[in-house]
PLY file of the C-alpha trace (Angstrom):
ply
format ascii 1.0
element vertex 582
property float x
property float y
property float z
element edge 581
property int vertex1
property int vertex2
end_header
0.00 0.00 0.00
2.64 2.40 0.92
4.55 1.94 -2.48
1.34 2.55 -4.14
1.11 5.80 -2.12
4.60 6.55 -2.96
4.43 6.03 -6.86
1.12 8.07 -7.02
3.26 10.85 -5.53
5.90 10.85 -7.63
3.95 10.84 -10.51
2.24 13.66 -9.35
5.43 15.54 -8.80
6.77 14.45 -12.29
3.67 15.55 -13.90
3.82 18.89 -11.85
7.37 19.15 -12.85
6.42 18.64 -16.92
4.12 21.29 -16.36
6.10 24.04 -15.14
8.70 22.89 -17.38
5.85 23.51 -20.44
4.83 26.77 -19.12
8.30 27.70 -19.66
9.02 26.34 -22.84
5.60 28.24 -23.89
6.30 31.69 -22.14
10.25 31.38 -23.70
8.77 30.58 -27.27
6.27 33.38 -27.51
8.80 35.68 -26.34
11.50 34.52 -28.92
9.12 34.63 -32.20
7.07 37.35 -31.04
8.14 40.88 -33.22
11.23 39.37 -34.58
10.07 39.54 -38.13
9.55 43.52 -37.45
13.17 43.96 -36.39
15.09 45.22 -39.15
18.42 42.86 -40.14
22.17 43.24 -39.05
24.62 42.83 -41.53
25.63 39.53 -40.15
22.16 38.45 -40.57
22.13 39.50 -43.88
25.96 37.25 -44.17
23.71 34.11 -42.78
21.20 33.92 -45.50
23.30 34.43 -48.58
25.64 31.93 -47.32
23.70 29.43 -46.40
21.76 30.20 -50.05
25.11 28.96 -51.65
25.44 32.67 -53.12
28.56 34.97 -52.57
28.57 38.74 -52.19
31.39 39.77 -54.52
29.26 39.43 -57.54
27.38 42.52 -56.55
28.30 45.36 -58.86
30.41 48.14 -57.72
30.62 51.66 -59.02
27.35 50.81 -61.20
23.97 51.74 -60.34
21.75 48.82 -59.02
18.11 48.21 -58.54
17.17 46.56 -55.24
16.46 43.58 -56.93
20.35 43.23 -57.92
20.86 44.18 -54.55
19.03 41.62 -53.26
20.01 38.96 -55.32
22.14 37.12 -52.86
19.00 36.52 -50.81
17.17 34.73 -53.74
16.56 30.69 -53.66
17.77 28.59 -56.16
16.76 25.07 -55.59
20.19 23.96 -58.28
22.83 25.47 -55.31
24.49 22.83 -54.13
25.60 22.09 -50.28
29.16 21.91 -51.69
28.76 25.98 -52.88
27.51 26.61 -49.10
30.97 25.46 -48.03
32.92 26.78 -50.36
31.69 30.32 -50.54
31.70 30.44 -46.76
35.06 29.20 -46.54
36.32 31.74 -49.15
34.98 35.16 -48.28
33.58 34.40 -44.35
35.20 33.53 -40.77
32.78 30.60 -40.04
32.30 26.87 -39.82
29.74 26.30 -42.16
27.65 23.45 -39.66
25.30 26.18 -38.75
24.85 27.53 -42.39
24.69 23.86 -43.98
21.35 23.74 -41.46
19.80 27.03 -42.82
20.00 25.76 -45.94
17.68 23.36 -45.82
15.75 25.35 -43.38
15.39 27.71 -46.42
14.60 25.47 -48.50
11.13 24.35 -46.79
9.97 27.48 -46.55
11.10 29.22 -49.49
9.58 29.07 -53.05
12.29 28.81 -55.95
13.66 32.33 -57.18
12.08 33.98 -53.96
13.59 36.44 -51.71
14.11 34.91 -48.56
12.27 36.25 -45.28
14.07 37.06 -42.54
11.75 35.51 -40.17
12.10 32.18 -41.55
16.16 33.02 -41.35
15.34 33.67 -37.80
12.74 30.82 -36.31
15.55 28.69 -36.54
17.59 30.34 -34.35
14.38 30.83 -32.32
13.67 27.34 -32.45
17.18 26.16 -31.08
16.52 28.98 -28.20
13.58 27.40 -27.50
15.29 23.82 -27.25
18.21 25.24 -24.84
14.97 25.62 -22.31
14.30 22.00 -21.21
18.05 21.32 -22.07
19.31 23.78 -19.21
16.55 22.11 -17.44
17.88 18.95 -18.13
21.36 19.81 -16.79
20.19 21.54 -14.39
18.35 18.11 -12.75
20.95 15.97 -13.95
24.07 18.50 -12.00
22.38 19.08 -8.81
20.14 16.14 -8.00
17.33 18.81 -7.61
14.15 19.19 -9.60
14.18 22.69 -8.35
17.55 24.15 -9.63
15.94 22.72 -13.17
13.47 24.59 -13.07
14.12 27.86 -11.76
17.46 27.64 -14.49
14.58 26.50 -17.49
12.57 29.64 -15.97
15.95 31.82 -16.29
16.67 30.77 -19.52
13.25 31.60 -20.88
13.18 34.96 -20.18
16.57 35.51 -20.55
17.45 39.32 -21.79
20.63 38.04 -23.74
18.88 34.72 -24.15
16.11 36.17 -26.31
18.98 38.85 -28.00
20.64 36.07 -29.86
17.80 33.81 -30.28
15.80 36.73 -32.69
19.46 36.67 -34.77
19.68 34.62 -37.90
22.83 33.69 -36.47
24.58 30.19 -35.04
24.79 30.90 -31.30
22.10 29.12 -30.03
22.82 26.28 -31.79
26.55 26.52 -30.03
24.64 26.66 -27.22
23.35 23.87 -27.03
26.42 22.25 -27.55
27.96 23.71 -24.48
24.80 22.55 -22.42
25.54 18.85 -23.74
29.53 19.30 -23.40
29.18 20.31 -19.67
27.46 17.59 -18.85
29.50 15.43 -20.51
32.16 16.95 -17.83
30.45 16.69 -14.84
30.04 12.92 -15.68
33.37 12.40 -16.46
34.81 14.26 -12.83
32.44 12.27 -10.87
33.89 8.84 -12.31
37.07 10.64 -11.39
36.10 11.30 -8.33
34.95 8.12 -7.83
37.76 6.78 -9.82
35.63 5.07 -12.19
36.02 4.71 -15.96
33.99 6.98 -18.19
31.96 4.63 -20.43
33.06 4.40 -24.01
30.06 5.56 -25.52
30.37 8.62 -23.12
33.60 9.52 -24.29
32.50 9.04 -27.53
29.81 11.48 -27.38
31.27 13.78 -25.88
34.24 13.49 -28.91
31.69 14.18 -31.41
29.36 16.74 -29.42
33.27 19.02 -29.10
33.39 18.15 -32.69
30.08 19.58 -33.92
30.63 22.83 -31.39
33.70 23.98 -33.08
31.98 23.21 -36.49
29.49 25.58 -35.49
31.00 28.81 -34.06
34.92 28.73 -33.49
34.68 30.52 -30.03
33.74 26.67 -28.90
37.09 26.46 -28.97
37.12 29.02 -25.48
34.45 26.32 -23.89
37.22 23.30 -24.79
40.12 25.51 -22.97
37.64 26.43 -20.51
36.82 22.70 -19.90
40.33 21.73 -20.11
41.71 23.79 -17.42
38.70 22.31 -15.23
39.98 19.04 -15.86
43.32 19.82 -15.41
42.57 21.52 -11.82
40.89 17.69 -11.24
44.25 16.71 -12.17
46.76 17.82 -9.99
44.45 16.79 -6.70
44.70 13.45 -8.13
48.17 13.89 -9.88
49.55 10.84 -7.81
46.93 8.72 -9.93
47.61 10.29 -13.17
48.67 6.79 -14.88
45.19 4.88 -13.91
43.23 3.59 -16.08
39.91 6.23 -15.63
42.44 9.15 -16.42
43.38 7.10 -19.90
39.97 7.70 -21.02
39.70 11.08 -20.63
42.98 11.75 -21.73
41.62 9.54 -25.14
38.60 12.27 -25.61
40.85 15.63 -24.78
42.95 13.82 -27.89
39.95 13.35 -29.96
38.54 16.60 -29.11
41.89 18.17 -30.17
41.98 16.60 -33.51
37.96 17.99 -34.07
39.58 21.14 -33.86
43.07 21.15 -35.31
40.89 20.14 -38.67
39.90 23.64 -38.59
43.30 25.07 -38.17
44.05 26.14 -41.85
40.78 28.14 -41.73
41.32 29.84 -38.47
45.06 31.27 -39.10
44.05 33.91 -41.39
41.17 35.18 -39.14
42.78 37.10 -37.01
44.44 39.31 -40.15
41.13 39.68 -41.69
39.90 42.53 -42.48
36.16 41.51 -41.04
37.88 40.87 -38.05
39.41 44.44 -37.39
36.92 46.62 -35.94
37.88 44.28 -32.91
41.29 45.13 -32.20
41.85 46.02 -28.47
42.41 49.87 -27.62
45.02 50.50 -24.98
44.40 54.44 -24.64
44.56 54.69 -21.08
41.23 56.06 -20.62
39.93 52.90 -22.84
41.75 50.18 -21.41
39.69 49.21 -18.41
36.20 49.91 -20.43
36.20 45.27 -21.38
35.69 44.51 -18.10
32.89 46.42 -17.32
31.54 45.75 -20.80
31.74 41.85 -19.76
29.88 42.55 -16.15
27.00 44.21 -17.70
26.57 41.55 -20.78
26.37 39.46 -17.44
23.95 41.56 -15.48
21.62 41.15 -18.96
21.94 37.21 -18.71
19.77 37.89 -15.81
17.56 41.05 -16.37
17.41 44.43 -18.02
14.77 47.30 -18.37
14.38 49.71 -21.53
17.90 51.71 -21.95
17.27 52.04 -25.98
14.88 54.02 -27.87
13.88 56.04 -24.99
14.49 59.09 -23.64
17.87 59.72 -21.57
15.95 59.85 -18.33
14.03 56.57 -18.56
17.50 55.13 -19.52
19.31 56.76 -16.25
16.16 55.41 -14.55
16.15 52.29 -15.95
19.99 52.10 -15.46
19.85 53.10 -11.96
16.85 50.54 -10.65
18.67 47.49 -12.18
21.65 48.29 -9.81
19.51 49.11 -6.90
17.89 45.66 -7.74
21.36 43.62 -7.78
22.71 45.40 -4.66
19.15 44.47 -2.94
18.92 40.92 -3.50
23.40 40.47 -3.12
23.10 39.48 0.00
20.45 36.67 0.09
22.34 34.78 -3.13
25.41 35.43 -1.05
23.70 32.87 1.43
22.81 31.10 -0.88
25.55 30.20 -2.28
26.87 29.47 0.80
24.34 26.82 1.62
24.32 25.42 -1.78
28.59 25.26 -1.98
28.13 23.00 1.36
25.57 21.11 -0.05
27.30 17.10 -0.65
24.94 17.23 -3.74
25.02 20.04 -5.32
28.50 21.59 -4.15
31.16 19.26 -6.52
28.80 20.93 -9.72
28.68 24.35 -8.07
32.46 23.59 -7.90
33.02 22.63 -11.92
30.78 25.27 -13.29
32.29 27.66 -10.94
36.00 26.86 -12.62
34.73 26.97 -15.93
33.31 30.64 -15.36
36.10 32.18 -13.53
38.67 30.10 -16.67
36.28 31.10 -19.47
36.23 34.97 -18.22
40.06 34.68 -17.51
40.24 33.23 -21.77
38.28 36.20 -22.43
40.28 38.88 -20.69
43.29 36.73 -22.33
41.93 37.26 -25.97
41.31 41.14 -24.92
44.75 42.13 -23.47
47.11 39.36 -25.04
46.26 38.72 -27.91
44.68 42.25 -29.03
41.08 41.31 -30.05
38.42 43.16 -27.73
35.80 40.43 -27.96
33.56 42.44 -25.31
32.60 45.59 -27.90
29.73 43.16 -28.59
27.81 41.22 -26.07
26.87 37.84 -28.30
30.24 36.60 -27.97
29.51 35.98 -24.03
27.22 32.85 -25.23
30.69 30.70 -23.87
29.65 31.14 -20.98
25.98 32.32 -20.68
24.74 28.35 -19.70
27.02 28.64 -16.98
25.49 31.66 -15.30
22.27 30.67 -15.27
23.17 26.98 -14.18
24.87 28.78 -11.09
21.98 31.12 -10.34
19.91 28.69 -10.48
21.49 26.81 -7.68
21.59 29.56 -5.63
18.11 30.45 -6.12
17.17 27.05 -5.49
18.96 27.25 -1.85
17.05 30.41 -1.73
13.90 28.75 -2.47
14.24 25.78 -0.35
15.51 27.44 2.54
14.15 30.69 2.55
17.11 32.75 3.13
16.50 36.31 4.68
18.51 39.23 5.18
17.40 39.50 8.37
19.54 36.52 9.86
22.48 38.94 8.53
24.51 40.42 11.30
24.44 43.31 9.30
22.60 46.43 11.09
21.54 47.96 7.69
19.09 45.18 7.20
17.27 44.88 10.64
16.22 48.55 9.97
14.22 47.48 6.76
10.51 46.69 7.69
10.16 42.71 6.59
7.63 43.77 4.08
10.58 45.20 1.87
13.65 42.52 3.02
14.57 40.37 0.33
13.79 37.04 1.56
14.66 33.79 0.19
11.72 33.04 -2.22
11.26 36.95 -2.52
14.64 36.88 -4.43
13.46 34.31 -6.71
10.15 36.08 -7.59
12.21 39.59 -8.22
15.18 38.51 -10.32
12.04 36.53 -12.55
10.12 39.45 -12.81
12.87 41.67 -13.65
14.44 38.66 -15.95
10.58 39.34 -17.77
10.64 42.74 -17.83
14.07 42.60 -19.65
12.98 40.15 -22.19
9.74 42.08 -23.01
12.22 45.39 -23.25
14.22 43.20 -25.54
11.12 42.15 -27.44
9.66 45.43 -27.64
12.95 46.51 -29.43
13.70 48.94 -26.02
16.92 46.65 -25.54
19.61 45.02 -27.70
18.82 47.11 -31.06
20.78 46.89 -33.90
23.67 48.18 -34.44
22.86 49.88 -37.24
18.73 50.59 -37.32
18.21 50.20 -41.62
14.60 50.61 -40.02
14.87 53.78 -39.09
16.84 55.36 -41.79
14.91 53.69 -44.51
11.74 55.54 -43.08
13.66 58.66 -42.79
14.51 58.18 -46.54
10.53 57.36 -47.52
9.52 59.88 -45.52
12.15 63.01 -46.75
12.32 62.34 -50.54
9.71 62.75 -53.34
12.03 62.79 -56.05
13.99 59.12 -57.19
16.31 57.95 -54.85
19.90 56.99 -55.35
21.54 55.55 -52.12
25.55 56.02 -52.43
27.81 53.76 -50.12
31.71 53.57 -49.97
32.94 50.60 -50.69
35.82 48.91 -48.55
35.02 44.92 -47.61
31.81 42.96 -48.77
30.58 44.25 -44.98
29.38 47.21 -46.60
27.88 45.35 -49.25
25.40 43.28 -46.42
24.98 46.71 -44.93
23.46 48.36 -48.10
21.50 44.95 -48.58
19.71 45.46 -45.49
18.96 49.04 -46.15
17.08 47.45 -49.45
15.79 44.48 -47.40
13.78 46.90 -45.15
12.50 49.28 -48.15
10.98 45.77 -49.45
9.68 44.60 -46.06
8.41 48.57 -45.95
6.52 47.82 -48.95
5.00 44.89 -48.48
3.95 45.97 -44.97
2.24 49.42 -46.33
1.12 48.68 -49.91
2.76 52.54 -50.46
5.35 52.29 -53.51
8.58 53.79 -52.79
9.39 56.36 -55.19
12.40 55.13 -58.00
14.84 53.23 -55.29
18.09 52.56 -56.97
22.00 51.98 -55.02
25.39 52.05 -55.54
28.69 50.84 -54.02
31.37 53.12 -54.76
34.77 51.52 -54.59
36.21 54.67 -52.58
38.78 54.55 -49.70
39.46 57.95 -48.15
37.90 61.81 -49.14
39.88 62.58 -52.04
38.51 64.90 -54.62
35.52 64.36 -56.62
37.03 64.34 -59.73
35.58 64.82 -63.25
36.17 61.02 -63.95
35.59 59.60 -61.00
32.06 57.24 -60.21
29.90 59.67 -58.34
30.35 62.30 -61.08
30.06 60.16 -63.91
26.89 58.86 -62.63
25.70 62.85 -61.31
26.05 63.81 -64.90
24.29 60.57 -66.11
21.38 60.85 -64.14
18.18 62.98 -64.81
17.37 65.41 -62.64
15.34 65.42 -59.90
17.02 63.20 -57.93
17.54 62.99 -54.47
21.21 61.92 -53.46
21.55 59.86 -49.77
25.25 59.33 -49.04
25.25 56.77 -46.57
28.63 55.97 -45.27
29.90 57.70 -48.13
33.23 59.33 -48.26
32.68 62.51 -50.39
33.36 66.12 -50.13
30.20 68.27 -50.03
31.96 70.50 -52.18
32.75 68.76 -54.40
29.18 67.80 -55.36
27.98 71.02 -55.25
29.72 71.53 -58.69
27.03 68.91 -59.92
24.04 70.87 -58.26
23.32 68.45 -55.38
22.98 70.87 -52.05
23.24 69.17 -48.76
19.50 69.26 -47.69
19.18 71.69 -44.41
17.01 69.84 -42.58
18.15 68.12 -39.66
17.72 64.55 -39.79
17.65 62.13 -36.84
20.32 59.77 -35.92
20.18 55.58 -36.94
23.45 54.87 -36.53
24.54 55.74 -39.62
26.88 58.53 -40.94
24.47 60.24 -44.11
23.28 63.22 -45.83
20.85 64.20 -47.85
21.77 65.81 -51.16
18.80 67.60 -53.59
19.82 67.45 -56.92
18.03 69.97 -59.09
0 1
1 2
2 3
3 4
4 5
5 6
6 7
7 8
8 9
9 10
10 11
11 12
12 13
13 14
14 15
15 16
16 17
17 18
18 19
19 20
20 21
21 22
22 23
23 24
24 25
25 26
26 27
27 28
28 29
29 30
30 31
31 32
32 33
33 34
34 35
35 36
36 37
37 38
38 39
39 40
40 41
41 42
42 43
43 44
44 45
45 46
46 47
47 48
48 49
49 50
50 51
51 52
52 53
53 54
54 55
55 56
56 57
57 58
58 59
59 60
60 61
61 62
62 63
63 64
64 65
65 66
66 67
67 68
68 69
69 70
70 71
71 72
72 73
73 74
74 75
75 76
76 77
77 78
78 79
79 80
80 81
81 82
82 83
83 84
84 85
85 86
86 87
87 88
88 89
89 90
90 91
91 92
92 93
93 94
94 95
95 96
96 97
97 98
98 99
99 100
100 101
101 102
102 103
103 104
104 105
105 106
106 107
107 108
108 109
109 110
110 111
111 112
112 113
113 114
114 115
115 116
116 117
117 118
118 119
119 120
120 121
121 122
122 123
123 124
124 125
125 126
126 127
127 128
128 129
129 130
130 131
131 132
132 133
133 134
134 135
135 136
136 137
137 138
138 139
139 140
140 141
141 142
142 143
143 144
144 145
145 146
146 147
147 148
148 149
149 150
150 151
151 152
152 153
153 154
154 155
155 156
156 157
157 158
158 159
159 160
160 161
161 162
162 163
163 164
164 165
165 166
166 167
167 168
168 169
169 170
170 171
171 172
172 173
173 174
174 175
175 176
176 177
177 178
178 179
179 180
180 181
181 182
182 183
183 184
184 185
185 186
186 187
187 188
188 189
189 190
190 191
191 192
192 193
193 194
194 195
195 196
196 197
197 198
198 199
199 200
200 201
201 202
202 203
203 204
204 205
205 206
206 207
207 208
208 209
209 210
210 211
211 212
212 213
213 214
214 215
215 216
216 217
217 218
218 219
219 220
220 221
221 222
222 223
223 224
224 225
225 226
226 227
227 228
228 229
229 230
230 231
231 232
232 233
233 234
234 235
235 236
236 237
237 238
238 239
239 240
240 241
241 242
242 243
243 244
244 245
245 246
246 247
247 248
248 249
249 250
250 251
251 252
252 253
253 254
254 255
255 256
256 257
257 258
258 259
259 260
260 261
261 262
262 263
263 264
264 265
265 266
266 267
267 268
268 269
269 270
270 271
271 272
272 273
273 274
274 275
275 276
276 277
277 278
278 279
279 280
280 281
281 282
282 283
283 284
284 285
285 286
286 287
287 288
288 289
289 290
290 291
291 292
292 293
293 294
294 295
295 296
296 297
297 298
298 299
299 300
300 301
301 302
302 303
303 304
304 305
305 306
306 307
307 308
308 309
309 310
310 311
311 312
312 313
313 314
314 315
315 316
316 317
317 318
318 319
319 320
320 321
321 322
322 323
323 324
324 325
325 326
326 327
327 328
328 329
329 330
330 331
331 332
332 333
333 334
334 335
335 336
336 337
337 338
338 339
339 340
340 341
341 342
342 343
343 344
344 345
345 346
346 347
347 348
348 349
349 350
350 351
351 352
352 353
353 354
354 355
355 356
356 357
357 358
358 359
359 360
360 361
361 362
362 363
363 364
364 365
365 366
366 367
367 368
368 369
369 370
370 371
371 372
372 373
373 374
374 375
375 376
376 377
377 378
378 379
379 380
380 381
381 382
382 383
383 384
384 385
385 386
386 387
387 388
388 389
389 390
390 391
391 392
392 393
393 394
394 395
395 396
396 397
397 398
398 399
399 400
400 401
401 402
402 403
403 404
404 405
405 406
406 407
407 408
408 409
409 410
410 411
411 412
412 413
413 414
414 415
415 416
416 417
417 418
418 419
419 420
420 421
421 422
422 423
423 424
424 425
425 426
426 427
427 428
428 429
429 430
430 431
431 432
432 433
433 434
434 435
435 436
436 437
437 438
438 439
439 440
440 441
441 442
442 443
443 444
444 445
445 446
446 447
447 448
448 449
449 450
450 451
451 452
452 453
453 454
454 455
455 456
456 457
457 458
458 459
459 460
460 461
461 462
462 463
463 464
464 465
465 466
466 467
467 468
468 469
469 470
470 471
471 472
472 473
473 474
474 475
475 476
476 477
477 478
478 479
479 480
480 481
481 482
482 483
483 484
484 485
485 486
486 487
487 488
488 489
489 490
490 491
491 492
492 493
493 494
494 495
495 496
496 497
497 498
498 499
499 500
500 501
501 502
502 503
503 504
504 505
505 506
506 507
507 508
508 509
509 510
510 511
511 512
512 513
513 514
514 515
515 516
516 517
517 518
518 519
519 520
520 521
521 522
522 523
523 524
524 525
525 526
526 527
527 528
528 529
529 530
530 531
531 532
532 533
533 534
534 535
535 536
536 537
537 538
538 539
539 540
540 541
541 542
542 543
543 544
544 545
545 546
546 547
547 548
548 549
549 550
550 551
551 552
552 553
553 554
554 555
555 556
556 557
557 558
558 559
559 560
560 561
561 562
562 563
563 564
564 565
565 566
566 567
567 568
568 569
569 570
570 571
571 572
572 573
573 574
574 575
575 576
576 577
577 578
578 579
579 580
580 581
């Protein structure tokens, strides 16, 4: 009778746990497709689709006027590309693996008609759809790393409404595929330092898993290659405790994978050596101006903070940004002290403390990589905040554990010795399951500002400016670009792909839309000759003249009647003008 009892109550609690488990898989999948097809595309979104269509960008013309359908024409299907031009097109003008790309194409390729433009949305939902996956994954490793139903959930609950999460989830881009990976790598590792521990051998097929899971993360983004080292100098730390022991047979075994997990990478090698001299790879060199040196640390503590929660600090005014700015710190200094505790409790824990230990390595190794990149080797990998998906698995895996000693033993501030805390009426201390609630709220709050486009723009908002351009000109339109790497090229494209999304979305024609990259490297004279005033004298008049990014004196046009328009125009990220031609 009592086992009866007992297996009605467990399935109870399973079922219980499925179900909070679904809520947030549900709550993280609305937030991840929800307004992502509005969002206008990055360049490197716009690098995603034409490579995984098998197309190159070097075919567009340069210093020859274009219609956006030339533009576009990297972003058409054509159901004869072969998975063989993915690869080599991507390997020739790119710094990726092509894994990630190889998937898009048939992604593509279901829901794209032959000769179509692609739509960025269907670029995106994969992405989206591997976000969604990370949910139960994390929840997954969560149960699996602590013993504890709880930690799973609360780090599933993190995950889905996830600021940062949600960021690089609504990119047509290959992190959240790499995340996943990492998920499956770590615990992979945890396995394999518990047989250590309890000097056991790590099963073959184990080791063989975790071989081909390295294999398929450094396939798919080359910063996998941080998580390996990362890993590496966990299980090396294993290793000198137990260096006495370093000839037994259960080291072998994972000295056999580190080997195999070598060779998935050094097959990569020839393609990685000329990254680092690229010229897509420069904007990243590390400034060590005094006043500029310091700025990648904080950059990596708030890409941190926005694993966990964020409030509108983009596209508002610069009050609500102070505000906003201000009330997440006031937030993190709030709740420090209760997942100080917790972490205590949970670091003692004989469950849950040997995991809090790993993950805790890998962090403070993959941050110390990081800073190593940054200073040593002169790449600032922090000016953008979707490199940090190394490590973003690990930070909610840890909070999660905390929160989950929070939870469990409802830590309060007020069994702090501090006197600052017996002051506060209990109404407003942050107690244990308080904490939780907050940092959940706040984690929503962030995702919806991320949603909501009040978070994580673009870099560059084509939105924005290609309104500004509908909105300011009546007569045709000729959009002028310098030309330096086929970055500019995806930049122009997504000016185009937004005027076509514009369209579509208002059934208002755009008056005549036509482009131009203009193979120019630094303001010299406009000569007689030169592109620009070929094309000036070409062209009837009307016209209105948009030099985006363009490198030309306004002088110098002026001699082909095109006067800088006097209006003041808003800013988008972009450096342009306006120039009437009449």
């Amino acid at each position: 009778m009592a086992i009866v009892i007992n297996t009605r109550k467990s399935l109870k609690t399973n079922n219980f746990n499925y179900f909070l488990l679904s809520i947030s898989i549900l709550i993280g999948t609305i937030l991840r497709y929800n307004f992502s097809a509005d969002k206008p595309a990055d360049s490197i979104e716009i690098s995603t689709l034409g490579y995984s269509l098998g197309h190159n960008f070097l075919d567009i013309p340069l210093d020859k006027v274009i219609t956006w359908q030339q533009l576009l024409s990297p972003l058409r299907l054509d159901t004869t590309t072969a998975y063989s031009d993915v690869i080599h097109n991507l390997m020739t003008e790119s710094t990726h693996p092509p894994l990630y790309f190889l998937l898009t194409h048939f992604w593509l390729k279901i829901f794209t008609s032959d000769g179509e433009i692609v739509s960025l949305a269907v670029g995106r939902s994969l992405s989206a759809l591997f976000g969604v996956l990370a949910i139960p994954a994390i929840f997954a490793l969560g149960c699996f790393a602590f013993r504890s139903q709880i930690v799973g959930q609360i780090a599933a609950a993190l995950m889905a409404v996830s600021p940062f999460g949600i960021y690089i989830a609504q990119e047509a881009r290959h992190y959240t595929l790499t995340i996943l990976w990492i998920i499956i790598s770590l615990a992979c590792l945890i396995e394999a330092i518990r047989c250590i521990q309890q000097q056991k051998i790590l099963p073959l097929w184990l080791g063989c898993v975790w071989v081909i899971i390295n294999s398929l993360g450094i396939a798919t983004h080359y910063f996998f290659a941080l998580t390996l080292a990362a890993e590496g100098l966990v299980m090396g730390g294993f290793l000198l405790r137990d260096i006495k022991q370093f000839s037994q047979r259960y080291w072998w075994r994972i000295y056999a994978v580190g080997l195999g997990s070598l060779l998935g990478c050094l097959v990569w090698l020839p393609a990685v050596t000329g990254i680092s001299g690229n010229d897509l790879t420069s904007w990243i060199d590390t400034s060590y101006d005094l006043d500029e040196i310091w700025q990648p640390i904080l950059r990596l503590f708030v890409w941190g903070i926005t694993m966990i929660f964020m409030l509108p600090v983009e596209g508002t005014n610069t009050f609500i940004s102070i505000v906003s700015g201000v009330t997440m710190l006031l937030v993190l200094v709030w709740v420090f002290p209760s997942l100080w505790q917790g972490w205590k409790v949970a670091i003692a824990s004989p469950l849950a403390g040997l995991s809090l230990q790993i993950l805790g390595w890998f962090l403070g190794f993959a941050i110390f990589l990081f800073l190593f990149v940054i200073y040593g080797l002169g790449k600032d990998i922090s000016l953008v905040a979707r490199y940090s998906f190394v490590y973003f698995p690990v930070v909610l895996l840890l909070l999660g554990s905390i929160l989950a000693s929070c939870w469990q033993n409802n830590i309060a501030e007020k069994k702090q010795r501090s006197k600052l805390f017996k002051i506060i009426p209990t109404f407003f201390r942050a107690t244990g399951k308080k904490v939780v609630v907050i940092i959940l709220i706040m984690g929503l709050c962030g995702a919806l500002s991320v949603v909501t486009n009040y978070a994580y723009q673009k870099s560059r908002r084509a939105d924005l400016l290609a309104q500004v351009i509908q909105t300011k000109s009546q007569a045709p339109i000729l959009i002028a670009m310098s030309y330096k790497t086929h970055s500019e090229i995806r930049a122009l494209m997504a000016i185009g792909l937004y005027f076509q999304h514009l369209e579509k979305k208002t059934n208002l024609p755009t008056p005549t839309l036509e482009f131009i990259l203009v193979k120019k490297t630094e303001k010299s004279p406009l000569l007689p000759d030169s592109t620009i005033a070929q094309i000036l004298k070409e062209k009837t008049i009307p016209l209105d003249l948009w030099a985006v990014n363009l490198e030309v004196n306004e002088n110098d046009l002026e001699k082909f009647n095109c006067w800088e328009n006097p209006d003041i125009l808003p800013k988008v990220n972009y450096s342009y003008e306006l120039y009437n031609c009449r």
